[in-house]
Each structure stands twice: as C-alpha cells, then as structure tokens.
DOMARMAR-895147 format. One record per residue (C-alpha): residue number from 1; residue in one letter; x, z, y. Coordinates in pm, 1 decimal, padded with zeros to 6 digits. Example, Ala and Ser with C-alpha at 12.3 -4.5 7.8 and 13.67 -1.06 7.14 Angstrom:
residues 2
@nr->1	rest->A	east->01230.0	up->00780.0	north->-00450.0
@nr->2	rest->S	east->01367.0	up->00714.0	north->-00106.0
***
This chain:
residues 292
@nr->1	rest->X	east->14893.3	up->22258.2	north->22351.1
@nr->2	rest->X	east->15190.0	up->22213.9	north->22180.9
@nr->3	rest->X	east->15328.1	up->22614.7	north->22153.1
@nr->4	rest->X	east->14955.7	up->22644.4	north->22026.2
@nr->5	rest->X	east->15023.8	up->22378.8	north->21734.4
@nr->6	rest->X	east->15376.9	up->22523.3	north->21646.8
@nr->7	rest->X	east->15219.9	up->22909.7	north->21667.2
@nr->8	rest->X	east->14944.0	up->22802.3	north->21417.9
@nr->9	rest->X	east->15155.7	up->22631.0	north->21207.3
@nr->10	rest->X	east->15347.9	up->22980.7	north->21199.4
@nr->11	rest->X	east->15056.4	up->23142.6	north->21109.8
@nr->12	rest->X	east->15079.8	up->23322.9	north->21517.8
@nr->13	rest->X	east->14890.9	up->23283.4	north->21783.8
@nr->14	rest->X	east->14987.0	up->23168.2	north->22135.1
@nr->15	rest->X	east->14789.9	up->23326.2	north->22407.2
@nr->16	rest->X	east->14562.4	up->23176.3	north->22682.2
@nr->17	rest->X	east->14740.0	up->23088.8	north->22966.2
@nr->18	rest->X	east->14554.2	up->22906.2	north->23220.1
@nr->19	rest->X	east->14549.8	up->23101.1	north->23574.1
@nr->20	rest->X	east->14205.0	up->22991.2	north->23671.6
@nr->21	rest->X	east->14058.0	up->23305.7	north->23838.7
@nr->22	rest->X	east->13685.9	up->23386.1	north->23930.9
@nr->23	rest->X	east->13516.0	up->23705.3	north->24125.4
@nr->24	rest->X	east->13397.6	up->23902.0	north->23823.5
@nr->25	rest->X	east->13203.3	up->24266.7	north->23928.7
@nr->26	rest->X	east->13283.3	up->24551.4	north->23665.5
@nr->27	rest->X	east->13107.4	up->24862.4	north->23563.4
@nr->28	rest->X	east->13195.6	up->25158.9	north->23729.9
@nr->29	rest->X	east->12875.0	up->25412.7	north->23773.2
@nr->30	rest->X	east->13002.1	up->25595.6	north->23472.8
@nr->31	rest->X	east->13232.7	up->25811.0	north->23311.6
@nr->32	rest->X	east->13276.3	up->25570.6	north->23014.6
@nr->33	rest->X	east->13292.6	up->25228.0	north->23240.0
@nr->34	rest->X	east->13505.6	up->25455.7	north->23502.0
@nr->35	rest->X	east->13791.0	up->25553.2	north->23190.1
@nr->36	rest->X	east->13811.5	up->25197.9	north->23087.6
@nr->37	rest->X	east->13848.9	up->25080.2	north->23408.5
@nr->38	rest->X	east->14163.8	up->25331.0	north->23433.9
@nr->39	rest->X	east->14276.6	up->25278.5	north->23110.2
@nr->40	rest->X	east->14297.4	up->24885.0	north->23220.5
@nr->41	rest->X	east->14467.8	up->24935.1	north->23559.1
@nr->42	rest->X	east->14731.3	up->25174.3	north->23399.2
@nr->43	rest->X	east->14850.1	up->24898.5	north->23170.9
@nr->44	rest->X	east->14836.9	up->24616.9	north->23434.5
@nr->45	rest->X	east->15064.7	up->24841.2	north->23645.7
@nr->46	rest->X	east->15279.5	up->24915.3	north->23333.2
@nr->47	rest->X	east->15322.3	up->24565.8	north->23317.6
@nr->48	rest->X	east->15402.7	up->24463.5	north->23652.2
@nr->49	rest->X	east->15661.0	up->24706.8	north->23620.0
@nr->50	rest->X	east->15866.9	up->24461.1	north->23395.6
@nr->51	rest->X	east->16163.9	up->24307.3	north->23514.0
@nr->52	rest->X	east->16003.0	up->24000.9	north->23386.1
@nr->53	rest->X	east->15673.6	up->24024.1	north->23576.4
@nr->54	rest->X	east->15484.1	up->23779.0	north->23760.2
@nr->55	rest->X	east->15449.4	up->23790.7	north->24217.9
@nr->56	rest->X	east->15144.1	up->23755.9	north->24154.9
@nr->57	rest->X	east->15090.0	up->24015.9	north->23882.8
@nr->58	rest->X	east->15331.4	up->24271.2	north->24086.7
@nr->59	rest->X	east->15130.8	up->24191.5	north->24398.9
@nr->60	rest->X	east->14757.6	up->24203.2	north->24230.3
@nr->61	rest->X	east->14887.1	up->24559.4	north->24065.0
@nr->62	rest->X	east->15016.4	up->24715.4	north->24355.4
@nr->63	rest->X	east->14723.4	up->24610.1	north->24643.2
@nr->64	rest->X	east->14460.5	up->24704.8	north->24362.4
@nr->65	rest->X	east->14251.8	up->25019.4	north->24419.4
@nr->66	rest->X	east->13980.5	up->25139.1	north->24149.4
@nr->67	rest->X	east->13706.2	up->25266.0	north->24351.6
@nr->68	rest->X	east->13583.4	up->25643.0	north->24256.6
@nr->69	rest->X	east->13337.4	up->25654.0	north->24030.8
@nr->70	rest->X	east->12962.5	up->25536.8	north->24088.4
@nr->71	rest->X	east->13022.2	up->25288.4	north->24247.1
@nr->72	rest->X	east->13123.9	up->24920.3	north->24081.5
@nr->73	rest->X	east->13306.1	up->24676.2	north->24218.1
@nr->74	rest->X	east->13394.1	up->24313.3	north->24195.7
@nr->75	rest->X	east->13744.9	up->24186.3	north->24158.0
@nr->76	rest->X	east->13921.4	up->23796.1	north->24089.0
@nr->77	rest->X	east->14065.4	up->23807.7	north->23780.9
@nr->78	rest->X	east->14215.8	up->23537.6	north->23542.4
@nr->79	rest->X	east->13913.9	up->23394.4	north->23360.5
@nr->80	rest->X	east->14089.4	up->23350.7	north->23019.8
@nr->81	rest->X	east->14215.6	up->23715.0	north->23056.5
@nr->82	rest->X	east->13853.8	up->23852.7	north->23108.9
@nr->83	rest->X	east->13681.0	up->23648.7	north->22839.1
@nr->84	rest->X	east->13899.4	up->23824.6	north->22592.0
@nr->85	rest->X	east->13906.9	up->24161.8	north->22732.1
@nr->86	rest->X	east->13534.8	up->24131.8	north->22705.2
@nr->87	rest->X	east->13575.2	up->24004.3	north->22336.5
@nr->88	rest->X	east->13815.4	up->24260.6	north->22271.1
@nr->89	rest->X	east->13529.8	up->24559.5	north->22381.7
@nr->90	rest->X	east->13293.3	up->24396.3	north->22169.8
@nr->91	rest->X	east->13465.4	up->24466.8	north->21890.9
@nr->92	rest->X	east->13541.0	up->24818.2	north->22007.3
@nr->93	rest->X	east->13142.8	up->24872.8	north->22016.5
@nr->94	rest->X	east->13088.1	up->24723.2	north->21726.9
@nr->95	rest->X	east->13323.1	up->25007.3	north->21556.9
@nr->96	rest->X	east->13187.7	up->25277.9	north->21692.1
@nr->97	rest->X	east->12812.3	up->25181.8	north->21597.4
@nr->98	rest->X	east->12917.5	up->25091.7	north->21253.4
@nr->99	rest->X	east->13095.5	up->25478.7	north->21291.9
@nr->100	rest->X	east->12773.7	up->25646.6	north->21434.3
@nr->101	rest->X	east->12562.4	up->25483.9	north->21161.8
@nr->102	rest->X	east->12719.2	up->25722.1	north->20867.8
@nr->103	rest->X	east->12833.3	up->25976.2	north->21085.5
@nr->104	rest->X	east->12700.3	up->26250.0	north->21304.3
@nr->105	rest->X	east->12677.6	up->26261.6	north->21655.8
@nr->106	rest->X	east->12983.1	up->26502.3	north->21719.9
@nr->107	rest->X	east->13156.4	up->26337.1	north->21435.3
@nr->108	rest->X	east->13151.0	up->25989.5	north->21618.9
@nr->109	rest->X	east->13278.2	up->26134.0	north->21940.7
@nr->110	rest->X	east->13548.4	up->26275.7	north->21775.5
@nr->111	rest->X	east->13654.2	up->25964.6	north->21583.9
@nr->112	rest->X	east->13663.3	up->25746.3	north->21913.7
@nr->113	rest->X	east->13862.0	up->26023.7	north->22094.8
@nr->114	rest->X	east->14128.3	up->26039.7	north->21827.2
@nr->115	rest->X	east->14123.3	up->25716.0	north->21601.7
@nr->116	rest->X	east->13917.1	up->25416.0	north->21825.8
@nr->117	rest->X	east->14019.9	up->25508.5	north->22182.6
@nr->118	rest->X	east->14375.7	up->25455.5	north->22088.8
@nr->119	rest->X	east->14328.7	up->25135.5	north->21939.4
@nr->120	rest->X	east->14157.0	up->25015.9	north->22221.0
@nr->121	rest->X	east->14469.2	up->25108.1	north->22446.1
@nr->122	rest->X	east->14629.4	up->24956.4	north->22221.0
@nr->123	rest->X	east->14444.3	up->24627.3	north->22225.3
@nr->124	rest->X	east->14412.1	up->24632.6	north->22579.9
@nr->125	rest->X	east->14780.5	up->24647.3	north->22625.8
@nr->126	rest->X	east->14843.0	up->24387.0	north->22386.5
@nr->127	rest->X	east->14550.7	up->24148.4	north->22516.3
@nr->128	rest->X	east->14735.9	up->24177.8	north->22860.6
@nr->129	rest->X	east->15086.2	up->24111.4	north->22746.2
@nr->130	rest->X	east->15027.2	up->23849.1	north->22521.4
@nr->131	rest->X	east->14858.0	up->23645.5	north->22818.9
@nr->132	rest->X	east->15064.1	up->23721.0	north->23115.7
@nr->133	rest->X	east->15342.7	up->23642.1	north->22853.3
@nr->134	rest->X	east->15196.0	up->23310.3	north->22768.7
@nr->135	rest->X	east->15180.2	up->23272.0	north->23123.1
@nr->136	rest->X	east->15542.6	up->23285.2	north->23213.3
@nr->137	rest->X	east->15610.3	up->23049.1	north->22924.1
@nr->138	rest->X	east->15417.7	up->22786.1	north->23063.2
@nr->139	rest->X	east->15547.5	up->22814.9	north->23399.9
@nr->140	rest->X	east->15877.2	up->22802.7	north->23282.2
@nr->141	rest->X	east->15822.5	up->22508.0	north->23042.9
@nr->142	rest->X	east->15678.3	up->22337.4	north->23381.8
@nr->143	rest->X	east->15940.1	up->22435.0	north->23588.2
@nr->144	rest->X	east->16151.9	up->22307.9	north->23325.5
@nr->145	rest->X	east->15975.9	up->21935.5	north->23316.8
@nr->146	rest->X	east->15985.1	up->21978.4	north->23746.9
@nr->147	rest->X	east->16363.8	up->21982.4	north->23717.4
@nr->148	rest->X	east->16362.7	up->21719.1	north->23486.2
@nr->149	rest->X	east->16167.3	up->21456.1	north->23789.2
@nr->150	rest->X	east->16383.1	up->21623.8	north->24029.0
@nr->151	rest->X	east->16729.4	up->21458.5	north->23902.1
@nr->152	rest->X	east->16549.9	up->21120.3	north->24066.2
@nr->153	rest->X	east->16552.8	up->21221.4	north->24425.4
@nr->154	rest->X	east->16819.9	up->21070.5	north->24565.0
@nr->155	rest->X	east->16939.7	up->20804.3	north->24310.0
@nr->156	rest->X	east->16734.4	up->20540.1	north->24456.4
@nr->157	rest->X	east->17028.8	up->20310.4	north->24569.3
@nr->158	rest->X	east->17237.9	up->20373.4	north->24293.9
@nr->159	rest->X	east->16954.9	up->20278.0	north->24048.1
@nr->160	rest->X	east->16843.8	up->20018.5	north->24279.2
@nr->161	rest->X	east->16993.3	up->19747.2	north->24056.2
@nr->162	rest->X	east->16972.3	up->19889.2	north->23694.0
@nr->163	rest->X	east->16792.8	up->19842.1	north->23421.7
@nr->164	rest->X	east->16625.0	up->20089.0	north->23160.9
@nr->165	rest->X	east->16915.5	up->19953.0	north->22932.4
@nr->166	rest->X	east->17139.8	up->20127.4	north->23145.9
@nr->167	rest->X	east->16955.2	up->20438.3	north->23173.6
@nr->168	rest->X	east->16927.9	up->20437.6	north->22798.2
@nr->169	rest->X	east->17308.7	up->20396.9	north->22738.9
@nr->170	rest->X	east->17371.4	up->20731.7	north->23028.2
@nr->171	rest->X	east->17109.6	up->20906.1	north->22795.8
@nr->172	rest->X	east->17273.4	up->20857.6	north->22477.7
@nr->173	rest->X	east->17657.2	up->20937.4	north->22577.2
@nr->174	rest->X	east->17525.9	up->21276.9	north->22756.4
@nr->175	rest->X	east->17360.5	up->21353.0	north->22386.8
@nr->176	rest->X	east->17670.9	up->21306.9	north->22234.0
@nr->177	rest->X	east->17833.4	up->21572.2	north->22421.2
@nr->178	rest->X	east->17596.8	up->21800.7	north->22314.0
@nr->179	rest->X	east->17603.5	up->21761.1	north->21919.2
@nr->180	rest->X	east->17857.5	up->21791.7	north->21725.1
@nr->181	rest->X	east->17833.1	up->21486.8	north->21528.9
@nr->182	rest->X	east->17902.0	up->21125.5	north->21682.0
@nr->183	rest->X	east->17611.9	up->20959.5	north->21765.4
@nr->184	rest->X	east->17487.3	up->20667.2	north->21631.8
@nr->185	rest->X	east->17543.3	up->20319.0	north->21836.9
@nr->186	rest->X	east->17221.2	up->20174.9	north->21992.5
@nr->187	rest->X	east->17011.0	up->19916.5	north->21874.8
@nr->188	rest->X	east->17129.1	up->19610.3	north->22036.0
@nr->189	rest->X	east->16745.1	up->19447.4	north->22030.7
@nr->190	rest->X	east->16623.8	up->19739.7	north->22154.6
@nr->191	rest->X	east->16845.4	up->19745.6	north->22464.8
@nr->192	rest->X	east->16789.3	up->19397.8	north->22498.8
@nr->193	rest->X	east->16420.8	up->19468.6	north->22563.8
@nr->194	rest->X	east->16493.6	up->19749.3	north->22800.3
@nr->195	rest->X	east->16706.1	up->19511.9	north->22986.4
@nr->196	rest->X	east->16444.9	up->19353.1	north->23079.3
@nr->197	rest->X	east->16278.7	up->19642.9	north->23270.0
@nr->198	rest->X	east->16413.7	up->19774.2	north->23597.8
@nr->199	rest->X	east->16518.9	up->20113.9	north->23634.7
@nr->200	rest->X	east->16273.4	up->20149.6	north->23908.1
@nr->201	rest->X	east->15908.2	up->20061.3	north->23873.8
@nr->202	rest->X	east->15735.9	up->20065.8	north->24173.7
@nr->203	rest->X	east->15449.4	up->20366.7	north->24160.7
@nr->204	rest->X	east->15625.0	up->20539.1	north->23908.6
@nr->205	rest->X	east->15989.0	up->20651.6	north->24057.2
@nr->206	rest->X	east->15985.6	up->21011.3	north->24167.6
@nr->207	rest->X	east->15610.5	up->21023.8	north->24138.5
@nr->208	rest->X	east->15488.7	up->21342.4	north->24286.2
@nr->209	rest->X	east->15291.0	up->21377.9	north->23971.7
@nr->210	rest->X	east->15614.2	up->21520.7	north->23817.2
@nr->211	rest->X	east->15783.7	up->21710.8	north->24115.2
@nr->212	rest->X	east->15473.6	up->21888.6	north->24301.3
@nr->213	rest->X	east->15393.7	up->22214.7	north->24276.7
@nr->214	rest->X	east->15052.7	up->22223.5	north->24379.6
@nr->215	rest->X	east->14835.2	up->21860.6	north->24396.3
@nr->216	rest->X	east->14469.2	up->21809.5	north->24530.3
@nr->217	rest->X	east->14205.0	up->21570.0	north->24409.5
@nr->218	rest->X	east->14009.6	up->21395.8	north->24601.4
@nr->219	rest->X	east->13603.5	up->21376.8	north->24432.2
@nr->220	rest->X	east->13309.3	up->21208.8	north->24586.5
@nr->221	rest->X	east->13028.3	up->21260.9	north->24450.1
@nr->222	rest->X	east->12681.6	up->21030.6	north->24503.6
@nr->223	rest->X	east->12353.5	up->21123.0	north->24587.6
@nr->224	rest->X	east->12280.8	up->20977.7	north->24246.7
@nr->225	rest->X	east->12519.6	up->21247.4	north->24051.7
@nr->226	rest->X	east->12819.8	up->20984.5	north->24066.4
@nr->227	rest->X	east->13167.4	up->21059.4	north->24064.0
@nr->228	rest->X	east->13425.2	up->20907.2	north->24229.1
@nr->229	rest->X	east->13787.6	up->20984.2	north->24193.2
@nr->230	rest->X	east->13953.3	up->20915.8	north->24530.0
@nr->231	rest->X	east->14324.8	up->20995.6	north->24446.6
@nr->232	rest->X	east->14556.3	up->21283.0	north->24384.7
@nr->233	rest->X	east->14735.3	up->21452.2	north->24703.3
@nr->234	rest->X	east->15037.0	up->21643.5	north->24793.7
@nr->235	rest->X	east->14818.8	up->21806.0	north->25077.9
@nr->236	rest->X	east->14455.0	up->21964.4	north->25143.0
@nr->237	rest->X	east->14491.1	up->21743.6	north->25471.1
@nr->238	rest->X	east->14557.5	up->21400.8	north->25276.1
@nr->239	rest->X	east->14319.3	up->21491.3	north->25010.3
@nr->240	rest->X	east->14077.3	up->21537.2	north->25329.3
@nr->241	rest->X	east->14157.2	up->21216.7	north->25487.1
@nr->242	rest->X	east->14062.3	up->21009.0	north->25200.2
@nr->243	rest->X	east->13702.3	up->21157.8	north->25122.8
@nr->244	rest->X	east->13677.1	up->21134.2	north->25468.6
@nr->245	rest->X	east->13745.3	up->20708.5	north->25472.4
@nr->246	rest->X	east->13575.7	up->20696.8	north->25156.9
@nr->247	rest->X	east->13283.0	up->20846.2	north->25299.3
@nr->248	rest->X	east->13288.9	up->20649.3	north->25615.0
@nr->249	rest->X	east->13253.7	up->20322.2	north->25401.8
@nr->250	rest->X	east->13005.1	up->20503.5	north->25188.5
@nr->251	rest->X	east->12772.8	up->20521.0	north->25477.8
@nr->252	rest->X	east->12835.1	up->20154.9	north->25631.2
@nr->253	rest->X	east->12739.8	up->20039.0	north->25297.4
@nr->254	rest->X	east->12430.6	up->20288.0	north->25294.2
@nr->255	rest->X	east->12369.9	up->20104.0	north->25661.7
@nr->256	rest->X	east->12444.4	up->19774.4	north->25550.7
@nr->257	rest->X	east->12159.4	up->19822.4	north->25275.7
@nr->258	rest->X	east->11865.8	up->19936.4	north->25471.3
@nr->259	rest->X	east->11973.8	up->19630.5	north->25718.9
@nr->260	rest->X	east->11894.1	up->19395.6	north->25444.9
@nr->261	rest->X	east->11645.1	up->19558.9	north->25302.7
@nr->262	rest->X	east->11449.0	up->19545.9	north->25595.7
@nr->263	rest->X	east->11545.5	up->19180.1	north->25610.9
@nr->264	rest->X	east->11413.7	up->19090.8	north->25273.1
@nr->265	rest->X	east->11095.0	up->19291.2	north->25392.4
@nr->266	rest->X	east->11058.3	up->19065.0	north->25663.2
@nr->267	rest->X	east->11093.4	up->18761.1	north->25483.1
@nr->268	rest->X	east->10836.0	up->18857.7	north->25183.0
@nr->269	rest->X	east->10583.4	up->18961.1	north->25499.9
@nr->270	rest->X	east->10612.9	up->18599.0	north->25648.3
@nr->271	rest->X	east->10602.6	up->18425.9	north->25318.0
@nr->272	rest->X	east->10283.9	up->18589.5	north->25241.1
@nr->273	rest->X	east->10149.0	up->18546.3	north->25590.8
@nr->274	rest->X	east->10212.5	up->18178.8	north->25580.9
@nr->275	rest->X	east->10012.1	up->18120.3	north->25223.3
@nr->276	rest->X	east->09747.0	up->17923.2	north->25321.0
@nr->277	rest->X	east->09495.1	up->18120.2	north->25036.6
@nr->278	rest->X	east->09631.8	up->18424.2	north->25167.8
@nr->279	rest->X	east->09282.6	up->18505.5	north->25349.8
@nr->280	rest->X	east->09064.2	up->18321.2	north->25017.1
@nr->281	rest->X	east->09221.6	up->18540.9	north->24828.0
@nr->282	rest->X	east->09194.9	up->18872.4	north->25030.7
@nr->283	rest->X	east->08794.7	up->18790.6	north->25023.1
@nr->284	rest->X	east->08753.0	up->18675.3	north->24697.5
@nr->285	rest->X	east->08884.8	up->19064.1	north->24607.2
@nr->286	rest->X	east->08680.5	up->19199.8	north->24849.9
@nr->287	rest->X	east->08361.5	up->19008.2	north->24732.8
@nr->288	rest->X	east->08437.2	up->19112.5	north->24350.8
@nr->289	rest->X	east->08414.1	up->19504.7	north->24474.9
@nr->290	rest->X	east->08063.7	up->19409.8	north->24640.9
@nr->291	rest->X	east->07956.2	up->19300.1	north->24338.0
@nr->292	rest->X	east->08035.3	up->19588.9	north->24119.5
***
C-alpha cells in the first residue's frame, strides 16, 4: 500500500502484486485465441528467462504446454495478472472496432497486422513485467521485515531483564553510525516511560506473526452464517486441531440445548396438565365451534 501511495504521488503506477491464483479456462478453438495464447506464453518464457525471475515463474514457464489448436484449456494463473490481461484485450478490441468502423475490411486487417498487433505485444509484455516485478518487490520488502523479527530468536536471556529504555538507547547509537551527523540525545521523559515497559511482553516476543513464512487461519463458520475466528497457525495440522476442539464444544453445546429444551418442554406440558380449568377450557372452545 505504501509503494502504491509513493508511485501515485510520482505520478507512476505500482503494479498488482498479490499471488492469489485461480483455475481460469482460455480460448483456444481458433486461430485468433490460438496466436494470443502464443504470443502470451512467448513473453512469460522471455521472462522467466531473467536472472531475476521468480521459482515459481521459471517453473510455471517451463512445465507449461499450449495445447494445439481447437481445443481450450484451463490453467491457474495469478488472479490480478489475468484481470488485467483481460482489461488490457479489451482495449485492444475496442481499437480495432473503432478501426473497422471508418475503414474497410482489408484495410482493418492490415492495420492490426502492422500497427495494433504490435502494441498488443507490447502491452502484453509490459502487463507481465510490471506485475511479476511488483511481485519480487514485495517479497523482498517482506523478506526484509522477516529478517527484521528474526534478530529476536535467541536474545531471550539477554533481554530477559531489560527494558524498552534499553532497547531504545541500542537503537539510537546503531543510527548514529549510520549518518553522518551526531545524533541528537534522547528525551529523558520519554525513556523514563519506556523504562517502565519490559523488553519482553509476553505474546508479543518473536511472534510468529513476523517470522513465518506461510500461516493458516483457523474459521468456523455456523449454521446461522457466523464466523468464528479460531486463531492463526504455523501448521495445516494445528490450524486442524483447533476447528476440530472448537467444533467438539460446538456440538456439546448444540447437545446441551436440545437437553434443556426438552426439559423446558416437559415442564410447560405438566404445568398445563396440572391447571385445574385446563379441561373447562378445552370444552368451552369446543362448544363455541358447535355453535357456529
């Protein structure tokens, strides 16, 4: 969000980058579908080629096969990536009607062979740099923040008995050696405050929030449509193990319910069987229906 703010504030743009992917099935029972298919594959192997390129990228381009033509296929691609490919032919169809409509038939096939096909490579190419670039930036700004968490592990018992004050003071003569000017001294209030905090807080000390590579969430959701947040995991398994308590006490309570339901059932039933005008009032109903 933030290379997005700076990048518009440039007057730039900074590409999708999120690396959601989804089965999407493509055209390919024609000689138009079949060339942009090509056209698309030739500059995703161009740029897995790069020295720079993505596993997965390099992997994806080199176990990809475009079937022959007539028949279509479906392939998981990046979400983000195919949204604006698809925006990007939109425009590219949009040109060539706005072409056909003052133009001959001949003269429109001619103008997206030499003028529109190229831009089209063009976009295509661009469209698919610009996000697997953004991509890499991302990953590198989290593997950046990773390393960052990671300078906890191991500093428990030397940090056992400091305070944020201390951490604070560390911070500050490491900054100094990396400017040129002298820094300025600390406010003495403010490291009074952080005195007062520990250098460990329980819950919050090499959370795996900040060191994980990969976390599940745990969701239950209701018969009713309700959602239930059950925790964050390291693991599939733990993630498993807590839906799995969660729904075992989900379905005591669900027990525990009908059990008193069927109690309260049982007490309304004898309070109305031991009204004494129970029965009066049963035929006094009975006789009003006679009479109508």
């Amino acid at each position: 969000m933030e290379r997005m703010q700076k990048a518009k504030e440039s007057g730039t743009t900074f590409g999708q980058s999120s690396t959601y992917s989804e089965p999407v099935i493509f055209k390919n029972d024609d000689e138009a579908s079949h060339k942009t298919n090509q056209m698309v594959f030739d500059v995703m192997k161009k740029l897995a080629a790069h020295d720079n390129a993505s596993e997965a990228l390099k992997k994806e381009a080199a176990e990809f096969k475009l079937p022959a033509m007539g028949e279509n296929f479906s392939q998981v691609v990046p979400k983000s990536l195919h949204e604006t490919y698809m925006k990007g032919l939109e425009i590219y169809k949009a040109k060539v009607g706005a072409y056909r409509a003052n133009h001959t038939e001949e003269e429109t096939k001619k103008h997206v062979k030499d003028v529109l096909h190229a831009e089209w490579q063009e976009a295509v190419s661009g469209i698919a740099k610009n996000y697997y670039e953004s991509v890499a930036t991302v990953a590198g700004d989290a593997a950046a923040v990773k390393k960052y968490y990671m300078t906890q592990k191991g500093r428990e018992k030397e940090l056992k008995d400091k305070t944020k004050a201390d951490i604070m003071k560390e911070i500050w003569a490491e900054l100094a050696k990396l400017t040129d000017k002298p820094m300025p001294p600390l406010d003495d209030e403010i490291l009074a405050e952080l005195a007062q905090e520990p250098a460990i807080i329980e819950g919050q000390f090499n959370h795996n929030w900040g060191t994980a590579d990969k976390l599940y969430k745990s969701e239950a959701i209701s018969p009713f449509g309700e959602k239930y947040l059950l925790g964050i995991f390291e693991t599939m398994e733990e993630s498993e193990k807590a839906f799995l308590a969660w729904n075992e006490e989900y379905e005591k309570a669900r027990e525990q319910l009908k059990v008193e339901r069927d109690q309260w059932g049982k007490q309304e039933q004898a309070r109305v069987d031991a009204d004494p005008d129970r029965e009066a009032f049963t035929a006094s109903i009975f006789a009003e229906d006679d009479e109508d």
